[in-house]
Jmol script that loads the backbone (N, CA, C; Angstrom):
load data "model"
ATOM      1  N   UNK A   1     -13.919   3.286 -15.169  1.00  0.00           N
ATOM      2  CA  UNK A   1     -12.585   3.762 -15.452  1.00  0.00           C
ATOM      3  C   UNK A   1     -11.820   4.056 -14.162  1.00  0.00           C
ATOM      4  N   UNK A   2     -12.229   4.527 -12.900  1.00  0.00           N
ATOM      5  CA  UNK A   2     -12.119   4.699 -11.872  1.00  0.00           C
ATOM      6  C   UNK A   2     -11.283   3.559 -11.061  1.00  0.00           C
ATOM      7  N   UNK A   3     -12.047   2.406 -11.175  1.00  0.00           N
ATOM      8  CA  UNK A   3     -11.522   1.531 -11.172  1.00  0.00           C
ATOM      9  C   UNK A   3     -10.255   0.470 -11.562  1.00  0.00           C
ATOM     10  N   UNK A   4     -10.153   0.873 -13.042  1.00  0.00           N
ATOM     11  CA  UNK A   4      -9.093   0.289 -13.354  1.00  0.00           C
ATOM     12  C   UNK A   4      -7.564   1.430 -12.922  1.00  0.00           C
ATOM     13  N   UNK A   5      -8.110   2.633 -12.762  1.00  0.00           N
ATOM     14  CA  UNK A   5      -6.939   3.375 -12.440  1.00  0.00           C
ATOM     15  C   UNK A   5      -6.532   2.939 -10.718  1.00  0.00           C
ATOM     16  N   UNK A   6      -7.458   2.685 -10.031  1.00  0.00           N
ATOM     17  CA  UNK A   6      -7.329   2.204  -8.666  1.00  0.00           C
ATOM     18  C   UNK A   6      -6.590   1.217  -8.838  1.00  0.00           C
ATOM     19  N   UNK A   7      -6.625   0.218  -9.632  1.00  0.00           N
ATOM     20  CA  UNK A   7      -5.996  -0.588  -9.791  1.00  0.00           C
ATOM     21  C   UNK A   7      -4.947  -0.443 -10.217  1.00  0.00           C
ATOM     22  N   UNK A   8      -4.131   0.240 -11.184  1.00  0.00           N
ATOM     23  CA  UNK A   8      -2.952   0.328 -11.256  1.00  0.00           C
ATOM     24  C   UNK A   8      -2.385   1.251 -10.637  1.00  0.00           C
ATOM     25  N   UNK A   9      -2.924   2.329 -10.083  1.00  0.00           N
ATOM     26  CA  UNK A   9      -2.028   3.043  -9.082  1.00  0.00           C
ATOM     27  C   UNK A   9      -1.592   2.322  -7.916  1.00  0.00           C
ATOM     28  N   UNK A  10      -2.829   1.558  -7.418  1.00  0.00           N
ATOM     29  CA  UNK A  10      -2.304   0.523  -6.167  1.00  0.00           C
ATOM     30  C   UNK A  10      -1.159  -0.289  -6.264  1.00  0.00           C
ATOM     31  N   UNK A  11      -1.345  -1.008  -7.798  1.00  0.00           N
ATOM     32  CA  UNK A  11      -0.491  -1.920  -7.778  1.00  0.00           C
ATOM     33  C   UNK A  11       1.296  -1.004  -8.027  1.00  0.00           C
ATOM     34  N   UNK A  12       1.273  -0.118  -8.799  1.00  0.00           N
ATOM     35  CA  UNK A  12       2.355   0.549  -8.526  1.00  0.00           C
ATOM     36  C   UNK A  12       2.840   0.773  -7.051  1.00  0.00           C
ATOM     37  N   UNK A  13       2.204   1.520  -5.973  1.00  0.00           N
ATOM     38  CA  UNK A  13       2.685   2.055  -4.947  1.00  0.00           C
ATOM     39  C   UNK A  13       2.375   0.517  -4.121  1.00  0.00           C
ATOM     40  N   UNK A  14       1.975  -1.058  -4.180  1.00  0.00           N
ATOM     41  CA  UNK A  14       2.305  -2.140  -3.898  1.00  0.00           C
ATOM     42  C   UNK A  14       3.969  -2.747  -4.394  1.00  0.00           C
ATOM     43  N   UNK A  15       4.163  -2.446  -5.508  1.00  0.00           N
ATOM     44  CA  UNK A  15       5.546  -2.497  -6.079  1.00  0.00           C
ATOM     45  C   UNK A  15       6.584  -1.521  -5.282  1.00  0.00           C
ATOM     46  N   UNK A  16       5.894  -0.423  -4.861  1.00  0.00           N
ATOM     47  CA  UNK A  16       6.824   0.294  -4.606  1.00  0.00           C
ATOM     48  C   UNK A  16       7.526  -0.028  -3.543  1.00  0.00           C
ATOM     49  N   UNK A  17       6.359  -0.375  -2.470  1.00  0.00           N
ATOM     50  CA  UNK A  17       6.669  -0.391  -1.401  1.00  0.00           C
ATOM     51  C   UNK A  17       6.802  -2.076  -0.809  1.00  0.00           C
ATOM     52  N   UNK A  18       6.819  -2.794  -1.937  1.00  0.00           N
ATOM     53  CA  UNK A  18       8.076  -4.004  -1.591  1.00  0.00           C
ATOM     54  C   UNK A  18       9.287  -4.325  -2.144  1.00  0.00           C
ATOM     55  N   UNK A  19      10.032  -3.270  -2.991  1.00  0.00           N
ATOM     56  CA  UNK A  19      10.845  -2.590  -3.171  1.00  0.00           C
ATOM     57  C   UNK A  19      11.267  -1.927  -1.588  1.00  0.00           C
ATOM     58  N   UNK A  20      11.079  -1.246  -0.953  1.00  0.00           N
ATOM     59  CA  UNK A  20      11.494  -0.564   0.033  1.00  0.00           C
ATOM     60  C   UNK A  20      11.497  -1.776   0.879  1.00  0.00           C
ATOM     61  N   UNK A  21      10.574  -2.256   1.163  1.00  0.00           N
ATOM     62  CA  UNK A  21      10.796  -3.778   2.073  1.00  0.00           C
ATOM     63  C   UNK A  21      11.432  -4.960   1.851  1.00  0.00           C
ATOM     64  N   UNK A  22      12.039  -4.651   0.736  1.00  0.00           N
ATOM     65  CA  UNK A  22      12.445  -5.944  -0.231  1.00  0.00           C
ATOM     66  C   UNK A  22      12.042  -7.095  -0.340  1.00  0.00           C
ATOM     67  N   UNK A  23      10.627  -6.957  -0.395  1.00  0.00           N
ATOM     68  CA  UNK A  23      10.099  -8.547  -0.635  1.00  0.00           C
ATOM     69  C   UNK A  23       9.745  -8.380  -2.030  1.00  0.00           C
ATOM     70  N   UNK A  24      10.077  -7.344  -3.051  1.00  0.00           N
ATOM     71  CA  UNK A  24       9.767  -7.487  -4.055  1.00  0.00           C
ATOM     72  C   UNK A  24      10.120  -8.809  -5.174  1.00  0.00           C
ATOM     73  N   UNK A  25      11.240  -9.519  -4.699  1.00  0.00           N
ATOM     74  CA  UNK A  25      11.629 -10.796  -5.718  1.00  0.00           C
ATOM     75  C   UNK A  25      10.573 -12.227  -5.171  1.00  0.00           C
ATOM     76  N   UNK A  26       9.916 -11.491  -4.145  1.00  0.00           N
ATOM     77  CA  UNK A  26       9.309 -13.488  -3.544  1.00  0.00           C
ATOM     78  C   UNK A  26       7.138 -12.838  -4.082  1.00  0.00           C
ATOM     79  N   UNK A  27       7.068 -11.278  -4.504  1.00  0.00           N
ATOM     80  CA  UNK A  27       5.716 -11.157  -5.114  1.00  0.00           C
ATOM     81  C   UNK A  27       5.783 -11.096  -6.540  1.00  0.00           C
ATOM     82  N   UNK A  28       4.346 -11.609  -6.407  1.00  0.00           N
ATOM     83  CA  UNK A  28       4.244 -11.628  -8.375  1.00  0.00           C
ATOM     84  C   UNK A  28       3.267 -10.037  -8.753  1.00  0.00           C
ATOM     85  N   UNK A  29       2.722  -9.660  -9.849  1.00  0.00           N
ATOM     86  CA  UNK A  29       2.131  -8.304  -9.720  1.00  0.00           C
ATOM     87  C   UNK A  29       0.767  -8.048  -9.228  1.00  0.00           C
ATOM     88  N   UNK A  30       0.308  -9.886  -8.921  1.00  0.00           N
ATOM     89  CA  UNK A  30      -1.361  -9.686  -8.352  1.00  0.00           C
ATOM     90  C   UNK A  30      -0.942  -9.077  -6.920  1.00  0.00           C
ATOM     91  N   UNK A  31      -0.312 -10.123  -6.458  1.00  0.00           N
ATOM     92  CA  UNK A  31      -0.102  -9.376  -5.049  1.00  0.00           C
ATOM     93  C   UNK A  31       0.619  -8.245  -4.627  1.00  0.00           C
ATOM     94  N   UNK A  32       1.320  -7.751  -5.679  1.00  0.00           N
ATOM     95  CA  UNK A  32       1.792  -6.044  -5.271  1.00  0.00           C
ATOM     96  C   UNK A  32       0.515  -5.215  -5.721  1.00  0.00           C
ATOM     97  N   UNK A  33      -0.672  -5.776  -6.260  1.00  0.00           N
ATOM     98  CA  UNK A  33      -1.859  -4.781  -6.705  1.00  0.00           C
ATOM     99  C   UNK A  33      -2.562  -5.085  -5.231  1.00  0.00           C
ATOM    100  N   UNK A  34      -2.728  -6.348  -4.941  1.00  0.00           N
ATOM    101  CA  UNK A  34      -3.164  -6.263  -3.446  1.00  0.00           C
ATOM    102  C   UNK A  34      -2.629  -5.563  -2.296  1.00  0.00           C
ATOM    103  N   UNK A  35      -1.639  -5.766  -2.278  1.00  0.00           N
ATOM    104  CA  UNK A  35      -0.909  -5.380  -1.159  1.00  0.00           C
ATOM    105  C   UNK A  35      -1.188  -3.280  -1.216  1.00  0.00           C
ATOM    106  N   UNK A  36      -1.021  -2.848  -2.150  1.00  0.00           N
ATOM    107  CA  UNK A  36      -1.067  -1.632  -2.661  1.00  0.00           C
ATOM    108  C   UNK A  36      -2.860  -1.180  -2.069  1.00  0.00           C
ATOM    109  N   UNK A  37      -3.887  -1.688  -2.977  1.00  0.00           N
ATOM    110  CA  UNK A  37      -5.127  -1.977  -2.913  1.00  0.00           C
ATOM    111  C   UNK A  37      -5.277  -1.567  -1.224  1.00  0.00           C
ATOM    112  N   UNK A  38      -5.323  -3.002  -0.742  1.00  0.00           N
ATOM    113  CA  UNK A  38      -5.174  -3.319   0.795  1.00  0.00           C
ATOM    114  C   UNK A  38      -4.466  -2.551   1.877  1.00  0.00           C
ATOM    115  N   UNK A  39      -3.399  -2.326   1.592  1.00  0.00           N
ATOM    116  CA  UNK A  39      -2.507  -1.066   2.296  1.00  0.00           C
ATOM    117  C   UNK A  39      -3.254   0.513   2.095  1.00  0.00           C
ATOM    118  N   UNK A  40      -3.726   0.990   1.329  1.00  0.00           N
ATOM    119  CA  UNK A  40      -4.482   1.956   0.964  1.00  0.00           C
ATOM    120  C   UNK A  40      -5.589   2.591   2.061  1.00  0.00           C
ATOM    121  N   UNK A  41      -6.591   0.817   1.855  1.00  0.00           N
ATOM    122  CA  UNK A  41      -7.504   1.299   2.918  1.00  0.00           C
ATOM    123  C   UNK A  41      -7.019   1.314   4.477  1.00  0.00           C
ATOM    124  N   UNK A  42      -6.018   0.316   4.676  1.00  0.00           N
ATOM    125  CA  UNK A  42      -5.187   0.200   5.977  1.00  0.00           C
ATOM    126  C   UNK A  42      -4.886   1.443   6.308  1.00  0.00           C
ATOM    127  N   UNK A  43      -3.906   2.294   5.290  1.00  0.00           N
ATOM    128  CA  UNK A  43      -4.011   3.403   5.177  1.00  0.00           C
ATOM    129  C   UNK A  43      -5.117   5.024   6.065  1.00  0.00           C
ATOM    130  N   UNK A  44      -5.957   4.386   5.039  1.00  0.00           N
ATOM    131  CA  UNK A  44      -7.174   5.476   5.123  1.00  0.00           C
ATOM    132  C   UNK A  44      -7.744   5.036   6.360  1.00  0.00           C
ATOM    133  N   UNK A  45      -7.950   3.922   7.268  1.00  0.00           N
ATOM    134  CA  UNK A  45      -8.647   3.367   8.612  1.00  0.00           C
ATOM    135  C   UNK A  45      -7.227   4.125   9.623  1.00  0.00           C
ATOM    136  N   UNK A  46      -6.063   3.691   8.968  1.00  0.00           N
ATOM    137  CA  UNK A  46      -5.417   4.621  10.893  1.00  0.00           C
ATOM    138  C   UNK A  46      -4.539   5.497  10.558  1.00  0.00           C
ATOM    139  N   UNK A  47      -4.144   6.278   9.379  1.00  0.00           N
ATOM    140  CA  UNK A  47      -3.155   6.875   9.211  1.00  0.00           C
ATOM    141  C   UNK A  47      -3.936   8.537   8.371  1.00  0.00           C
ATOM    142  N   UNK A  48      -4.649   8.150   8.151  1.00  0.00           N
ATOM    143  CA  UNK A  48      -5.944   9.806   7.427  1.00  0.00           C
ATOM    144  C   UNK A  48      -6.297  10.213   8.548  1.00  0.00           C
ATOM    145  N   UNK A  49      -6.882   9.805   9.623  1.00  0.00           N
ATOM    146  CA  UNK A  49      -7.807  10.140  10.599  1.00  0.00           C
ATOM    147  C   UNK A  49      -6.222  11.098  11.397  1.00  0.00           C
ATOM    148  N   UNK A  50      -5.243  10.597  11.722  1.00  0.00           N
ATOM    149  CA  UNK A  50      -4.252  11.221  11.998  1.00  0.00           C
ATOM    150  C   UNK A  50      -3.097  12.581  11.130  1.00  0.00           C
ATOM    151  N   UNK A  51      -3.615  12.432  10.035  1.00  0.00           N
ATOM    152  CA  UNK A  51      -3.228  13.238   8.976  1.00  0.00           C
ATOM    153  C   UNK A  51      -3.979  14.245   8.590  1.00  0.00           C
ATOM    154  N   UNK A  52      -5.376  13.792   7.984  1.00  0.00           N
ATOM    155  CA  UNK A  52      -6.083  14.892   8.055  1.00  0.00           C
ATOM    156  C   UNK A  52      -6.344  14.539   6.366  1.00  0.00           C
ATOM    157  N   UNK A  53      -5.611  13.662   5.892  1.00  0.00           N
ATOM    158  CA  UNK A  53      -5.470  13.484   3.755  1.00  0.00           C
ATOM    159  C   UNK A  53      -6.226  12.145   3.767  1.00  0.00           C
ATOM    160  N   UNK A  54      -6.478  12.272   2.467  1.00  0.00           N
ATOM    161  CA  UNK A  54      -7.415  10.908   1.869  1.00  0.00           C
ATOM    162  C   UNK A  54      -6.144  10.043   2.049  1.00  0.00           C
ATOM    163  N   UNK A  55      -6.427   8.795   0.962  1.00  0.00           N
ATOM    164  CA  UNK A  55      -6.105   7.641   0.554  1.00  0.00           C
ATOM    165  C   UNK A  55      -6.411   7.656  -1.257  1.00  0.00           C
ATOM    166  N   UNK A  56      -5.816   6.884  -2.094  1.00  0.00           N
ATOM    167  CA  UNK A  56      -6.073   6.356  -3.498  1.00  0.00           C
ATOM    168  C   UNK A  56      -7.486   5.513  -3.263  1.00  0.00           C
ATOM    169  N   UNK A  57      -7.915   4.784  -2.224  1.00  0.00           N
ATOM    170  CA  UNK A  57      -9.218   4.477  -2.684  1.00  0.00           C
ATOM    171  C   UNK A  57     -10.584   5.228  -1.777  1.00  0.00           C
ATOM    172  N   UNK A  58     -10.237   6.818  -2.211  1.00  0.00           N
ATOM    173  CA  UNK A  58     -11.084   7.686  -2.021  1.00  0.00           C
ATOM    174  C   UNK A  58     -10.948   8.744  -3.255  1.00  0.00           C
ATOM    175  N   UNK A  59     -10.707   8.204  -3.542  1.00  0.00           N
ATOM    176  CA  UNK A  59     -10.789   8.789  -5.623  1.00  0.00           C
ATOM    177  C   UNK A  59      -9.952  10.128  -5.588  1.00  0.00           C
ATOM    178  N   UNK A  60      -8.781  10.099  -4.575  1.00  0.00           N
ATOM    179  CA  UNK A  60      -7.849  11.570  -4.332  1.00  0.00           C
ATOM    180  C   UNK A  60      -6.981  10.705  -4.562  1.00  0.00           C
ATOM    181  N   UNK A  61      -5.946  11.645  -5.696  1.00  0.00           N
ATOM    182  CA  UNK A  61      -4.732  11.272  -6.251  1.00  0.00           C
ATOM    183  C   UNK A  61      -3.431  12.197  -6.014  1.00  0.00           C
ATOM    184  N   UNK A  62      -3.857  12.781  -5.202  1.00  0.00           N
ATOM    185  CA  UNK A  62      -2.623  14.178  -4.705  1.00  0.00           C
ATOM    186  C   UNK A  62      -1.134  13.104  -4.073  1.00  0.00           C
ATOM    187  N   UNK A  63      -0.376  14.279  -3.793  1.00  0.00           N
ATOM    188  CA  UNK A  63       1.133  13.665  -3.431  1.00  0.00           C
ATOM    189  C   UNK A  63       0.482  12.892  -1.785  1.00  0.00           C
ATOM    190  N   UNK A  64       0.153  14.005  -0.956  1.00  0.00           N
ATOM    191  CA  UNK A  64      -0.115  13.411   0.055  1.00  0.00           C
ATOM    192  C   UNK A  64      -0.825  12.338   0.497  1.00  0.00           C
ATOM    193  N   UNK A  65      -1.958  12.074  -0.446  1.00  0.00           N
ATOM    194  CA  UNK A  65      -2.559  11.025  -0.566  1.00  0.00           C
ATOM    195  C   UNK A  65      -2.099   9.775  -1.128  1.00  0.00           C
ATOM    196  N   UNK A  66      -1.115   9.519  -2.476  1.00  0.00           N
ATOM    197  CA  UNK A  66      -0.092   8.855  -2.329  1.00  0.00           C
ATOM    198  C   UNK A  66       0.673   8.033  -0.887  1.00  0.00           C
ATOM    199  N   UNK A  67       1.561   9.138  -0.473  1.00  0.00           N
ATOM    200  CA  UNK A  67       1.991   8.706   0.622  1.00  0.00           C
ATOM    201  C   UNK A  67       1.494   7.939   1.727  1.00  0.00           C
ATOM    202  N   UNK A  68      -0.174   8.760   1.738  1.00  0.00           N
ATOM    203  CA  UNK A  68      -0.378   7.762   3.067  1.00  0.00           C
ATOM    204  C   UNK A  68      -0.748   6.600   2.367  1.00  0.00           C
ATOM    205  N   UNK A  69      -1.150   5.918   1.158  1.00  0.00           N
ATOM    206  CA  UNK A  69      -1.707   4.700   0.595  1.00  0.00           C
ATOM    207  C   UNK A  69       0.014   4.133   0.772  1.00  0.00           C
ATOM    208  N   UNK A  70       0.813   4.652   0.390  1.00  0.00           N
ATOM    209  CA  UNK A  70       2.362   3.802   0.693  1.00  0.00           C
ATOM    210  C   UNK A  70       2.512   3.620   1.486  1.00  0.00           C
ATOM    211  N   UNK A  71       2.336   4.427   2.763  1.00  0.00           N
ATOM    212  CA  UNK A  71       2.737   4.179   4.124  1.00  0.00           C
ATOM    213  C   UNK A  71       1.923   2.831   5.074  1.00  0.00           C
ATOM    214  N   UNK A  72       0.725   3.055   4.325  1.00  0.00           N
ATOM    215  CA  UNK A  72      -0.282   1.604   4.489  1.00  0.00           C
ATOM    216  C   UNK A  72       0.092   0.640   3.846  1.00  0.00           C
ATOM    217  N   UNK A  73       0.649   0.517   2.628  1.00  0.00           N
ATOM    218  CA  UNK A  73       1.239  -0.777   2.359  1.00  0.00           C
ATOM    219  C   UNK A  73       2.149  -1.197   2.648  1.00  0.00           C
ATOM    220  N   UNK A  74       2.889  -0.029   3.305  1.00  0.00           N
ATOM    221  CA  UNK A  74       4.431  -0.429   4.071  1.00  0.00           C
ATOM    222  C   UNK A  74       4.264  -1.381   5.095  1.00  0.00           C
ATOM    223  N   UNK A  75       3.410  -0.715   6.125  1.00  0.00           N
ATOM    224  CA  UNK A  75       2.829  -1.434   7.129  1.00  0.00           C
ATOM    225  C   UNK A  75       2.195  -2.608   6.943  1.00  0.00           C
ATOM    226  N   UNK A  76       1.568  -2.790   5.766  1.00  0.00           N
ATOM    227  CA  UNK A  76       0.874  -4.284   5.926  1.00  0.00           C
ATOM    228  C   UNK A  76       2.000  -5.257   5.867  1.00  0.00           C
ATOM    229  N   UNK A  77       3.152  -4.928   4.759  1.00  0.00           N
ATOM    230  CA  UNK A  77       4.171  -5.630   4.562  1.00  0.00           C
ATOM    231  C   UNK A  77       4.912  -5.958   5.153  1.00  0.00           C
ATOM    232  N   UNK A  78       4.742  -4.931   6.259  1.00  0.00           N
ATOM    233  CA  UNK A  78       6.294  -5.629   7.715  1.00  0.00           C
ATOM    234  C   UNK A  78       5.263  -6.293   8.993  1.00  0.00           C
ATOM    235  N   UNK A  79       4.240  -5.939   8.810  1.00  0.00           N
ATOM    236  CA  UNK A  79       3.035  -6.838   9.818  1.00  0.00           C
ATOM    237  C   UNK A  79       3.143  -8.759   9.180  1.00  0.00           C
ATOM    238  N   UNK A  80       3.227  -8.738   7.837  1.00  0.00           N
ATOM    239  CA  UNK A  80       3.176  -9.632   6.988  1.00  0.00           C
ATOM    240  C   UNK A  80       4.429 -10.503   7.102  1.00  0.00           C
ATOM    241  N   UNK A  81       5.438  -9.913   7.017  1.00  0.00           N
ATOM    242  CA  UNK A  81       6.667 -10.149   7.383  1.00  0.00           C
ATOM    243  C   UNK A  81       7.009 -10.562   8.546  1.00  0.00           C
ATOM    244  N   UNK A  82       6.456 -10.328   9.844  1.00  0.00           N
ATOM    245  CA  UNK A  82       6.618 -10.485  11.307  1.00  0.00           C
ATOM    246  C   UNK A  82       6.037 -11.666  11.345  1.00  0.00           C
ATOM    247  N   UNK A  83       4.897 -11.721  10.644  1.00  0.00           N
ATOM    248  CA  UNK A  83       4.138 -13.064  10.709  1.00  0.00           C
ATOM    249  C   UNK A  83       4.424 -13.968  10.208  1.00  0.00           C
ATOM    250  N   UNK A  84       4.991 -13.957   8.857  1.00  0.00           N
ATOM    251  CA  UNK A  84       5.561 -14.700   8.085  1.00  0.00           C
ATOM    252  C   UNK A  84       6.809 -15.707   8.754  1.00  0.00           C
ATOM    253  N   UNK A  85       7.766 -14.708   8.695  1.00  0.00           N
ATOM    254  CA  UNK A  85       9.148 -15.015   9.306  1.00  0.00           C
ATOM    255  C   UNK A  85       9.401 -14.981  10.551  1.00  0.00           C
ATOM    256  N   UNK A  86       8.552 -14.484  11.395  1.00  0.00           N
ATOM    257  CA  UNK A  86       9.014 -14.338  12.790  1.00  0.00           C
ATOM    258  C   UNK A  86       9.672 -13.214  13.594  1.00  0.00           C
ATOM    259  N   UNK A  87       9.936 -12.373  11.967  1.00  0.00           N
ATOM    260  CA  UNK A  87      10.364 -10.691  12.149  1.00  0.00           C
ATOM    261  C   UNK A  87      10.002  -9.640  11.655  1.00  0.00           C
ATOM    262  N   UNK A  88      10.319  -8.596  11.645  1.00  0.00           N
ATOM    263  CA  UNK A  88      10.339  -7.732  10.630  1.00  0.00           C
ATOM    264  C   UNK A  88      11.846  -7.935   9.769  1.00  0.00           C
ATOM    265  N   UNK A  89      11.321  -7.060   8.461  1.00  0.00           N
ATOM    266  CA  UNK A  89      13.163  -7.041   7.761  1.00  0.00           C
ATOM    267  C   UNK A  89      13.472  -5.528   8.249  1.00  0.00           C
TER     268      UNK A  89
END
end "model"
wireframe off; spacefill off
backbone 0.3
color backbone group
């Protein structure tokens, strides 16, 4: 059960946060569950250790923990973007 909630919380705060980047019209919902997913642990590897808060895939669902799983998918998305296009947006 754990699991499937990982999964849709990710994929929400993946939606969310290509919405904020606006690449939300060029993803479909696998890859805003990835990107979410993936950003999470990105997340939890350089942005917890500096914070001091989990991540969503450390089974903590608090506000702060939220944030930093968004703030990791933010980042994968404009890393993604640089690479992609040649920029950030």
């Amino acid at each position: 059960m754990d699991f499937l909630i990982w999964l849709f919380v990710g994929g929400a705060i993946g939606w969310l946060a290509s919405m904020w980047m606006r690449t939300h019209d060029q993803q479909s919902v696998f890859l805003n569950v990835g990107v979410g997913v993936v950003g999470a642990m990105l997340g939890g590897l350089f942005i917890s250790p500096l914070t001091g808060v989990g991540t969503i895939d450390q089974s903590s669902f608090s506000l702060p923990d939220l944030i930093v799983s968004f703030l990791g998918a933010a980042i994968l998305l404009a890393v993604v973007n640089a690479f992609h296009r040649g920029r950030a947006r």
